[in-house]
C-alpha positions as CSV (number, residue, x, y, z in Angstrom):
1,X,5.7,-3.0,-34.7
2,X,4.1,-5.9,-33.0
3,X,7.0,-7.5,-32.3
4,X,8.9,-4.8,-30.7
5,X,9.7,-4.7,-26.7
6,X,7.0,-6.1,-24.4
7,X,9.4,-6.2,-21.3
8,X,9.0,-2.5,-20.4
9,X,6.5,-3.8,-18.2
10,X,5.3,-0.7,-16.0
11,X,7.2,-2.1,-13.0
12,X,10.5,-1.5,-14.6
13,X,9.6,1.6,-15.5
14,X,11.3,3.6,-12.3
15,X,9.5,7.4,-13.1
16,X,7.1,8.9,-11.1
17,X,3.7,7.5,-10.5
18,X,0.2,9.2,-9.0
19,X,0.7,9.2,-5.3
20,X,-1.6,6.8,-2.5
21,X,-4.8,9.1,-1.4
22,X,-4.5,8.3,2.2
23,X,-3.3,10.2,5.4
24,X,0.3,8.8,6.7
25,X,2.9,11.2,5.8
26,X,6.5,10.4,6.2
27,X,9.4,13.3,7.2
28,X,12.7,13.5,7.4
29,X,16.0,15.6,7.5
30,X,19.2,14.8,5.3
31,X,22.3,15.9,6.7
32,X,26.6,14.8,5.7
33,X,28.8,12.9,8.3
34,X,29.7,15.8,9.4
35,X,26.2,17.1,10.9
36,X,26.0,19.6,8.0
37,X,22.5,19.8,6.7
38,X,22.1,18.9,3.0
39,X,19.9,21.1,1.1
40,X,18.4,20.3,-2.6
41,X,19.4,16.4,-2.3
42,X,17.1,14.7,-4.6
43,X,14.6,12.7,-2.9
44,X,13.1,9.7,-4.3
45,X,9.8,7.6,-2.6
46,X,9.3,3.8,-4.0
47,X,6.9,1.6,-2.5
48,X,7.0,-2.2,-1.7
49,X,7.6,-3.1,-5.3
50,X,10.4,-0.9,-6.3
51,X,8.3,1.6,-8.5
52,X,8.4,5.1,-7.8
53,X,5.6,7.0,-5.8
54,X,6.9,10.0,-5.5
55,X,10.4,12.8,-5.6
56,X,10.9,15.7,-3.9
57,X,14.3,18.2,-3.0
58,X,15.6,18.8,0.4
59,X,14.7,22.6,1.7
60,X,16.3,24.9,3.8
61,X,17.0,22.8,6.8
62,X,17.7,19.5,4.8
63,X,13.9,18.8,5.2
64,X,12.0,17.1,3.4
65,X,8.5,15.3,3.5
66,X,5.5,12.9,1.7
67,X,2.2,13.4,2.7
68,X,-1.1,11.4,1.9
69,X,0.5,7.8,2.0
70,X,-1.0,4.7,2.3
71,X,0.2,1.8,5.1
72,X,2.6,-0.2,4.1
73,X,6.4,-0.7,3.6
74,X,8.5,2.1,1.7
75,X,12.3,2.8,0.7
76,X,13.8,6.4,1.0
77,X,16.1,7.0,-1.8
78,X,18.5,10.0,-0.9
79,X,21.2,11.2,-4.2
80,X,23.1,14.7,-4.1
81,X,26.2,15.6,-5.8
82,X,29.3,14.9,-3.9
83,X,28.3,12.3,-1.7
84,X,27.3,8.6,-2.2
85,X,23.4,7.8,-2.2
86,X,21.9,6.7,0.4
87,X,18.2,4.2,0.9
88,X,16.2,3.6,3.9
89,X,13.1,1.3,4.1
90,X,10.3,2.6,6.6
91,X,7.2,1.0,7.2
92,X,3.8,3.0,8.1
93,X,1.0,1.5,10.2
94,X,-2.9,1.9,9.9
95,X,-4.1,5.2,10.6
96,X,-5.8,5.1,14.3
97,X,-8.8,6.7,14.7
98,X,-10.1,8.0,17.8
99,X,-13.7,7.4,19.5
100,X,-14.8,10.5,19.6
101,X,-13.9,12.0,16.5
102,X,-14.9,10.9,12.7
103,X,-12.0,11.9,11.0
104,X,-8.7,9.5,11.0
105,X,-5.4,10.9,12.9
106,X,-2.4,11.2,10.5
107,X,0.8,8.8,11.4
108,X,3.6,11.0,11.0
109,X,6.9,8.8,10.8
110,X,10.2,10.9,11.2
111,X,13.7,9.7,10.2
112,X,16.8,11.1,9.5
113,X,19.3,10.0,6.6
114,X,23.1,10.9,6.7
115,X,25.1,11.2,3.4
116,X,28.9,10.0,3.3
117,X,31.3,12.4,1.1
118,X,32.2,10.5,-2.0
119,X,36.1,9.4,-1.7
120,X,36.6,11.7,-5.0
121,X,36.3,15.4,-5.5
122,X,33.2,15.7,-7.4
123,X,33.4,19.6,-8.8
124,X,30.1,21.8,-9.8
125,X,30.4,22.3,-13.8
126,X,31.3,26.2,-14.4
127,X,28.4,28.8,-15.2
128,X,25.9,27.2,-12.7
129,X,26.2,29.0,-9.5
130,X,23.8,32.3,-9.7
131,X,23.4,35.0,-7.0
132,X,21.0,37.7,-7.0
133,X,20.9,40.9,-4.8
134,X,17.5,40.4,-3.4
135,X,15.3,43.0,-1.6
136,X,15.0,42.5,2.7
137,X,11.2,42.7,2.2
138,X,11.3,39.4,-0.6
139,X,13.7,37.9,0.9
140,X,11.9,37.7,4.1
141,X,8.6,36.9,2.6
142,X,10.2,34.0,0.9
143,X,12.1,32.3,4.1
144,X,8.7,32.3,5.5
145,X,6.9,31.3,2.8
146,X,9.5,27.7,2.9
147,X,9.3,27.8,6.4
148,X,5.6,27.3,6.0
149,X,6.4,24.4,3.1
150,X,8.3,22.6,5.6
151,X,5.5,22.9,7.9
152,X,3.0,21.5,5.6
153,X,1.2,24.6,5.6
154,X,1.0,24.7,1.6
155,X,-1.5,26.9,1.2
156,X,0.7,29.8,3.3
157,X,3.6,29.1,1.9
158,X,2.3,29.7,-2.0
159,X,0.7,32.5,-0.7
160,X,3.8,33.9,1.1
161,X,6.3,33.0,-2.0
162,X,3.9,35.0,-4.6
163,X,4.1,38.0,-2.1
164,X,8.0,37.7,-2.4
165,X,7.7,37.5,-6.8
166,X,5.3,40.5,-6.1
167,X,8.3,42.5,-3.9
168,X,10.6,41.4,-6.6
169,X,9.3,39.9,-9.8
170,X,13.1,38.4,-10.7
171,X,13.6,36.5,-7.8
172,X,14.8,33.3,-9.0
173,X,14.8,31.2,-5.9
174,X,11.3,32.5,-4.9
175,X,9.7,31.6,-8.7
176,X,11.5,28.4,-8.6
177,X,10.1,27.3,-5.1
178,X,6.5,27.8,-6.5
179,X,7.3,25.8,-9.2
180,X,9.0,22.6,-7.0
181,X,5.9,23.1,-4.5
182,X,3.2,22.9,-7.5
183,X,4.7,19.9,-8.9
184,X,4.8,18.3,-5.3
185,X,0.7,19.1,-5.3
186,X,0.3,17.6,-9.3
187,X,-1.0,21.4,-10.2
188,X,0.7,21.2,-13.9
189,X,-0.5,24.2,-15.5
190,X,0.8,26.4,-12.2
191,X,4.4,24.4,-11.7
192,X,5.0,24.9,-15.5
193,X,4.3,28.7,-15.5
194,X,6.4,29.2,-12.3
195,X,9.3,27.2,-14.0
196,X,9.0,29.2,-17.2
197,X,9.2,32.2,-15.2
198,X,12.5,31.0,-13.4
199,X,14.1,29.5,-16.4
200,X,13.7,33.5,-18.1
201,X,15.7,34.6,-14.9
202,X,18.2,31.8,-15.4
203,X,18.4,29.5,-18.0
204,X,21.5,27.7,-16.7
205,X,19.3,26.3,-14.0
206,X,19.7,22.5,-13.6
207,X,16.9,22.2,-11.3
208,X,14.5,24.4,-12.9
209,X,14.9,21.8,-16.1
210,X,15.0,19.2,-14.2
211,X,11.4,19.4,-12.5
212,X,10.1,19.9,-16.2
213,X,11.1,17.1,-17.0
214,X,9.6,15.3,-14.4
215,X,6.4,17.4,-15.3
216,X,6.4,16.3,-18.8
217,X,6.7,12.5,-17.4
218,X,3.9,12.5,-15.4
219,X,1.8,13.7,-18.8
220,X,3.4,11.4,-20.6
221,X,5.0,13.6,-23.5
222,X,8.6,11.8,-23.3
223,X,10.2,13.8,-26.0
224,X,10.0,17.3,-23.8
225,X,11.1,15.2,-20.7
226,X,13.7,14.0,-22.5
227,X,15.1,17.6,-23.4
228,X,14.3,19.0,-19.8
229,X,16.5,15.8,-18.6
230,X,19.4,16.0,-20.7
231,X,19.2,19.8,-20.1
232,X,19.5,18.7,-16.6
233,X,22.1,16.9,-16.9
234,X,24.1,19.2,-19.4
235,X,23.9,22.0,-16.7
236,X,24.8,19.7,-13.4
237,X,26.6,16.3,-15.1
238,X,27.2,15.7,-11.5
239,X,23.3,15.1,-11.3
240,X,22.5,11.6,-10.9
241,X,19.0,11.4,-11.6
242,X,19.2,13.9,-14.3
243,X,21.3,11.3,-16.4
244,X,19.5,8.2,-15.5
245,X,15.8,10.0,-16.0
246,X,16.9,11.3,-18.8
247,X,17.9,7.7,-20.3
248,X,14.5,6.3,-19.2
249,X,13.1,9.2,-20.8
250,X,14.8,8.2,-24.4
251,X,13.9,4.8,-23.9
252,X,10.5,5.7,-23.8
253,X,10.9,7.8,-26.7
254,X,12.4,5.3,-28.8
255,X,9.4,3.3,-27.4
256,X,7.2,5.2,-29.6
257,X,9.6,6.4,-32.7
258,X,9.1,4.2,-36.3
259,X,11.7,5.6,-37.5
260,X,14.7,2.9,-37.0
261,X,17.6,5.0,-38.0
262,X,16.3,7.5,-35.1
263,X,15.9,4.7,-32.4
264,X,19.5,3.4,-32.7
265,X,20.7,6.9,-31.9
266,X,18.2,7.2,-29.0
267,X,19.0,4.0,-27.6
268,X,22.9,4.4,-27.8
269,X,22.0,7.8,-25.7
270,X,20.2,6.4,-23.2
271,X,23.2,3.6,-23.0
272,X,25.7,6.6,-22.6
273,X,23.2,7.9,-19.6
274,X,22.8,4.8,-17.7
275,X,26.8,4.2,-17.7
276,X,26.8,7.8,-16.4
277,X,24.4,7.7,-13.4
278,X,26.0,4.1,-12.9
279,X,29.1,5.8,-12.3
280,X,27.9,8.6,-10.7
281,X,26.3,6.5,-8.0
282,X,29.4,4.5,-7.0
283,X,27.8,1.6,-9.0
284,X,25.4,1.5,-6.3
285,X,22.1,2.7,-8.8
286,X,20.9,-1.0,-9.3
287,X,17.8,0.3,-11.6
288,X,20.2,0.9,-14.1
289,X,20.3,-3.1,-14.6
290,X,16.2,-3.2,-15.3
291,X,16.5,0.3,-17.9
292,X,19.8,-1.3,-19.7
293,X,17.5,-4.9,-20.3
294,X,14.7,-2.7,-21.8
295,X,17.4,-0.7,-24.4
296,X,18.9,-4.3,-24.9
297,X,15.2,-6.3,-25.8
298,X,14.3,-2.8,-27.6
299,X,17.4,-4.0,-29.6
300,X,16.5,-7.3,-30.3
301,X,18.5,-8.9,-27.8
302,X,16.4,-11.0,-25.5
303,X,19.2,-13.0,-23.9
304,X,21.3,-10.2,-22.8
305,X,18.0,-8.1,-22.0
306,X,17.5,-11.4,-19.8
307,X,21.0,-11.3,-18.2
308,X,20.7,-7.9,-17.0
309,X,17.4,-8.7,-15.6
310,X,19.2,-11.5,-13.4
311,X,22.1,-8.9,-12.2
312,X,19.3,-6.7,-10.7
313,X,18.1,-9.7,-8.8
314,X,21.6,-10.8,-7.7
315,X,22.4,-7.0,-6.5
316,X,18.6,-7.0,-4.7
317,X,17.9,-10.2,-3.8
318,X,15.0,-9.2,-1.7
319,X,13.6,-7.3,-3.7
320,X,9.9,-6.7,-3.6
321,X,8.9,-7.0,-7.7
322,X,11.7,-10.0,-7.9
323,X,8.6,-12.5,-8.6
324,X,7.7,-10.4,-12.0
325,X,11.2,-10.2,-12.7
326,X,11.9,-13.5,-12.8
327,X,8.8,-13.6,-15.0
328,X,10.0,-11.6,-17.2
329,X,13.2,-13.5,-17.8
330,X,11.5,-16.7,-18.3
331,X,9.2,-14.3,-21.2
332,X,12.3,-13.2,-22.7
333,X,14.0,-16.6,-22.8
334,X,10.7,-18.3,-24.2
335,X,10.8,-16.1,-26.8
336,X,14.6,-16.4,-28.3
């Protein structure tokens, strides 16, 4: 097994990674061309050198936010079904402190991201949409409770969204909520037990799967991410991230499989995935280049594993890990 693939460097690998302890925090609204808000886009954070920091979901107002950042440059990531994906770089100063006062004052950087309909009809896949008749007393709790979210008021928004599961112990949305704001915080044990709950309510639920998944990736137990992704993607195929997550999340299984028969069927999965979330986002989802040269060395195939390294760099020529990149090509071609 030694000489199995040593180009998934940790770079490459475009999941989510522990968040920067620091104080910036960075906001900002999604809305379509036509000044409609856009509510449960997917959100992504990646720092400097193209790795992921964080993801989050639009809210209620097409809000969204990342707290406890450290200076330095940034790229917004916005996907949602229906319209093409959209990237903004931002870059966050020092903290300032003041003189009289120990403690360091939070930059708060605001900007705003507008989605362009895609130039095709991109339908929801049947059996997705759910409604629920829910009581005025929950249903008030809850709008409060992700009012208080959006505020970054955590801590009184929890509390208000268990006071809505304790008006009405079914309510999807409000069970669900708990579960996307205890992921957002890393608290594991609370996100998955809130998820759980939501999946029992609906089990068609591309979103509720979809955060497990990227639950199970941040413990590092691939094989139940890469259910919760294809799940995902099985319930919303219009899902961008759920298809190309879900690939990484294969490769990552195949990764760790002996069993060869069983890594040729991962591997020509994850293929299938990337070529959907490459589709998906208008060919715009230039990652897909550095997850198709890990399936290809996985495979044996150094030079093409090499040759999708170098399309990356021609569709980001700037980009920030382009010196390890071009590393790893030279690697790959030392070692045909």
């Amino acid at each position: 097994m030694g000489t199995r693939a040593t180009v998934s460097l940790s770079v490459l690998l475009l999941l989510p990674v522990a968040g920067f302890a620091q104080a910036s925090m960075l906001r900002g609204k999604v809305h379509g061309s036509n000044g409609a808000i856009v509510n449960n886009a997917t959100v992504e954070l990646r720092g400097s050198n193209g790795a992921m920091i964080g993801q989050t979901f639009t809210r209620n107002d097409g809000d969204f936010y990342f707290m406890r950042l450290a200076p330095g440059e940034y790229e917004v990531l916005v996907t949602m079904s229906g319209y093409e994906p959209a990237a903004q770089r931002v870059e966050l100063r020092d903290s300032m402190r003041v003189n009289t006062a120990s403690d360091a004052i939070s930059e708060v950087v605001t900007i705003e991201i507008v989605l362009r309909p895609r130039a095709e009809p991109v339908l929801a896949p049947p059996g997705t949409s759910f409604a629920q008749d829910v009581p005025k007393t929950a249903r008030a709790a809850y709008e409060k409770g992700i009012a208080k979210i959006r505020e970054n008021k955590s801590d009184e928004g929890i509390a208000l969204l268990r006071e809505a599961v304790a008006e009405f112990g079914d309510f999807f949305d409000a069970h669900l909520a708990l579960g996307l704001e205890f992921y957002r915080l890393g608290k594991d044990g609370d996100a998955l037990e809130a998820l759980e709950r939501a999946r029992q309510i609906n089990d068609k639920g591309a979103l509720v799967y979809y955060t497990f998944g990227m639950v199970m990736v941040r413990q590092q137990k691939f094989r139940a991410a890469e259910y919760a992704f294809g799940k995902a993607a099985e319930f919303n195929d219009s899902h961008v991230n759920a298809h190309f997550n879900h690939a990484v999340a294969l490769i990552e299984v195949s990764l760790r499989s002996k069993d060869q028969d069983e890594i040729q069927k991962v591997l020509a999965n994850a293929d299938r995935e990337l070529d959907r979330a490459w589709e998906l986002s208008g060919k715009k989802l230039n990652t897909v280049f550095l997850q198709r040269a890990r399936v290809h060395e996985e495979r044996g195939n150094k030079e093409a594993a090499a040759r999708e390294l170098e399309k990356y760099l021609k569709a980001e020529p700037d980009a920030k890990n382009g010196a390890v990149i071009r590393q790893a090509i030279a690697q790959l071609r030392e070692r045909k």
